[in-house]
N, C-alpha and C positions, 0 to 999 in steps of 0.2 A: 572879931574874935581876939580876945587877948592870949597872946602869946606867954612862956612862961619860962622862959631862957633869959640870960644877960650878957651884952658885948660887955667886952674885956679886953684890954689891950693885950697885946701880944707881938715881941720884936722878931724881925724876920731877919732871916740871914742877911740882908745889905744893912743891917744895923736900925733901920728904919720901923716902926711899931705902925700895926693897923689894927682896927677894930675887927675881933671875931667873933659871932656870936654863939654863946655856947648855952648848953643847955643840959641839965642831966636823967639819966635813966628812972623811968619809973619801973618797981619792982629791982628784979636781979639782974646786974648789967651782964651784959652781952657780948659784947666790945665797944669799941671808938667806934666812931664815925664820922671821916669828915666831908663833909657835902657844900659843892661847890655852888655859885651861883649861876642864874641868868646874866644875860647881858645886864638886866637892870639892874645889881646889885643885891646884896643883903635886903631885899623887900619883905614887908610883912610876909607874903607869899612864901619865901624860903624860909622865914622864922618858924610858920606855922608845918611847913614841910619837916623842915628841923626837928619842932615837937611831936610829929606822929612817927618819926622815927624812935625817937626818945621816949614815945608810948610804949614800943617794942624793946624798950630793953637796954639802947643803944645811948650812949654819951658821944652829942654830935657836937661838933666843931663847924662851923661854917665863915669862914674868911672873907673880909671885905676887900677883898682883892685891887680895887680901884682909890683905896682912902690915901693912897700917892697921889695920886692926879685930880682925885675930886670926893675930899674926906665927907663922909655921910651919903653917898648917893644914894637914890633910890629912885629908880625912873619908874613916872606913870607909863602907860601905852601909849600918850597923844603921840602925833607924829614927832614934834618937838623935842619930844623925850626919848623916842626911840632912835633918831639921828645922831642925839646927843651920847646914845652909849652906844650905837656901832662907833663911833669917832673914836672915843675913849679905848672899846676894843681891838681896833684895825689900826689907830693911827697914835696914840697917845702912851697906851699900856701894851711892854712888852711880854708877849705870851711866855719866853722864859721863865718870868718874874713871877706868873701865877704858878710855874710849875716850881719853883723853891718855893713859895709859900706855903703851895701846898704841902711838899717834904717837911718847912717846920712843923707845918700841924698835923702833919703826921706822928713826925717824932715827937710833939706833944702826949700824945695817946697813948703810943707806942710802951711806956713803962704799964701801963694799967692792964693788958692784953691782948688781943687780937686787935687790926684795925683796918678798915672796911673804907671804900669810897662811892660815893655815888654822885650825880651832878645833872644838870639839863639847861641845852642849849648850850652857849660858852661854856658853861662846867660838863659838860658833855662831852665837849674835846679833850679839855685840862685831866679830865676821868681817865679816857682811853688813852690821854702821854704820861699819865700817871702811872696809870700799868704797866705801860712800856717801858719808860725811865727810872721810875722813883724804886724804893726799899721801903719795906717794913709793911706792904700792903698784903692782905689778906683774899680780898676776892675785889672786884671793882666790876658797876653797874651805868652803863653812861646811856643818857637819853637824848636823843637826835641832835646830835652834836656834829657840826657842819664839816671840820676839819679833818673829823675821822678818815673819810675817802681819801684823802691830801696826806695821808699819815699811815696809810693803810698798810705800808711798807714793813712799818715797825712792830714788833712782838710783845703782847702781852707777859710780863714775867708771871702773874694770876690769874687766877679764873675768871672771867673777864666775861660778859652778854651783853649786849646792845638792844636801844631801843630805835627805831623809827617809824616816823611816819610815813602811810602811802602817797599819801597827797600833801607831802610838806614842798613845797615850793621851791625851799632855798636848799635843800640836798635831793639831788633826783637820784632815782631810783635805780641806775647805770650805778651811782659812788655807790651806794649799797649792794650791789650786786659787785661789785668790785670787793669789797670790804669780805664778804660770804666764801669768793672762791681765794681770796688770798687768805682766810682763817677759817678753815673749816672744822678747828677745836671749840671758835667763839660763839656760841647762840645768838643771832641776830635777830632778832623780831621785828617783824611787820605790822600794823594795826592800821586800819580801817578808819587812818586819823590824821591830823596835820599837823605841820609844827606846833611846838608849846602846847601839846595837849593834856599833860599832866596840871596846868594851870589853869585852876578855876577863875584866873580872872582872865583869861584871852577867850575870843570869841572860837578859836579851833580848842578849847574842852572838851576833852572825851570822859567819861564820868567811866564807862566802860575800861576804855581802853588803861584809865590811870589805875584801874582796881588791880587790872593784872600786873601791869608793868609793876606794880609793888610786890605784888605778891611773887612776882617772878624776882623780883631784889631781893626780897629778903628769903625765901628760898636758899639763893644763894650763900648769902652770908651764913645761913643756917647752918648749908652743905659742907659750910669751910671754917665752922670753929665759931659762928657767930650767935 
């Protein structure tokens, strides 16, 4: 499927410029939006994610948050590849540095109207410290993002719901119940699904479970000026 956004460079607070890929509203915009990646990077995956955003209305920003350590990534699923962006994640790119980047691109948006976040997997966490941390957010949507539980601590300044999986492997369902009774203003979803299921190209794809978790995003955004 061809995509129909274009990266565009963009300097971020340490003076450093990374590729982001943007894309604009069909019909009447909406607000911003800026949507973070997987571990894998800016993949076709999030371009196309990107643009059913941007069907709805929205001008999404999405940051190549990795193009310090390893400019153009984009990981297949082989094993290979998916070693090579935990490494990059856990040991290479400081999670800090995703959370200023995301603030510039926020404040990119920021003069044109409301501005909205969403994210899954690695952008999943960056989502939920985004909330917590950053300004000029409107409502924020994060999906099965591993850190959350590790962060549970910290308070959303926005209206703020989560996604997760039942049978996601890598976040059990103790950090999610954790996460529940330390935010009982955040709607936490549960689905009948595993990690990365909003991605059609991993074998845990919920066709179901991705219909809502948008529908319950954009809901929100809706709720809050979007």
């Amino acid at each position: 499927m061809a995509t129909r956004g274009k990266m565009i460079d963009m300097k971020m607070s340490d003076g450093k410029t990374i590729g982001v890929y943007q894309v604009e509203p069909k019909g009447a915009r909406r607000g911003g939006l800026v949507l973070i990646q997987e571990i894998f990077g800016v993949t076709d995956h999030i371009k196309e994610t990107s643009d059913s955003y941007a069907d709805e209305g929205y001008e999404v920003l999405a940051p190549a948050l990795y193009d310090r350590e390893a400019p153009g990534f984009q990981a297949s699923y082989t094993p290979e590849d998916i070693q090579r962006a935990i490494q990059i994640a856990r040991q290479e790119h400081p999670l800090d540095l995703s959370i200023a980047d995301t603030q510039t691109t926020i404040n990119a948006l920021t003069p044109k109207g409301k501005v909205f976040i969403t994210g899954y997997c690695y952008g999943g966490s960056i989502s939920w410290l985004a909330a917590c941390r950053l300004s000029g957010l409107s409502a924020a949507s994060g999906y099965y993002g591993s850190l959350v539980p590790q962060f549970a601590h910290e308070n959303p300044k926005c209206p703020t719901i989560l996604h997760f999986g039942e049978h996601d492997h890598g976040i059990p369902l103790e950090g999610v119940e954790k996460v529940k009774a330390a935010h009982p203003d955040v709607k936490v979803y549960v689905y009948d699904a595993g990690h990365g299921f909003n991605s059609d190209r991993r074998a845990d794809y919920n066709p179901e479970a991705a219909k809502l978790a948008k529908q319950r995003t954009l809901d929100l955004f809706r709720a809050n000026g979007g």
